[in-house]
N, C-alpha and C positions, 0 to 999 in steps of 0.2 A: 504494500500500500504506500502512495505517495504522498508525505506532509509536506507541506507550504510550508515555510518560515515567515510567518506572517511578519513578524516582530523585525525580522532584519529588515525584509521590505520595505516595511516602514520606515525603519534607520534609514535604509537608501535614499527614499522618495524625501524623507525629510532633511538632509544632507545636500540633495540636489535641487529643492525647493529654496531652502537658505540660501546657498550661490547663484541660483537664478533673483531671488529680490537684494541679494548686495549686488550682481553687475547690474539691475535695473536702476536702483538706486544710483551707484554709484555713474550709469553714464548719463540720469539726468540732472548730477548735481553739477557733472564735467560739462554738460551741454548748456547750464544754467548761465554759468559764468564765463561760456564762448561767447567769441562773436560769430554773426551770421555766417561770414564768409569762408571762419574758420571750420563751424560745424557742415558747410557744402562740402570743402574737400576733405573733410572725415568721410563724410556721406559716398563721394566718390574715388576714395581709395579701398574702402568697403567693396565697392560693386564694383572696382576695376580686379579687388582680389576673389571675387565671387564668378566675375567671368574668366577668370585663369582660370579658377577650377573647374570649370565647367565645359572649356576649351580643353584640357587635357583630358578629361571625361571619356569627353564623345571622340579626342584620337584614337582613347584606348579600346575604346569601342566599335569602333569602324575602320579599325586599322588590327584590332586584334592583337595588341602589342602583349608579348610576353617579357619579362625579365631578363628570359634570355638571347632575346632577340636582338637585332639592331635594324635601322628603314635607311638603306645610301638608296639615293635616286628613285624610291619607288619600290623597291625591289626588297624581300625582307630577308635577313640573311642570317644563318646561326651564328652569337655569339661566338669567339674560340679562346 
């Protein structure tokens, strides 16, 4: 038969509940005391590092990339 640990769960959830309202907190006390211009390019060095990821994503994905692979010219070739 399978027990839950309910009790750690909760540990957990309440552990990652706590660092979720200190970073909220803390980025609207940092956001309080920017200035506008300051908070845009927070805002778009965010989403310039959210489109990296998301650009390397879809290579890995439609390129198939393995670790031990390498891509010259199109062509994919074994590691050696």
């Amino acid at each position: 038969m399978v027990q839950v640990a309910w009790d750690d769960m909760l540990t957990v959830y309440a552990i990652f509940g706590g660092m979720l309202l200190v970073a909220i907190v803390g980025l609207g006390w940092l956001l309080m005391r920017m200035r506008i211009a300051e908070a845009v390019k927070l805002g778009e060095a965010l989403y310039g590092i959210l489109r990296a990821g998301r650009a390397i994503r879809f290579l890995q994905t439609h390129l198939a990339l393995n670790p031990t692979e390498e891509v010259t010219h199109g062509r994919k070739q074994a590691a050696t």
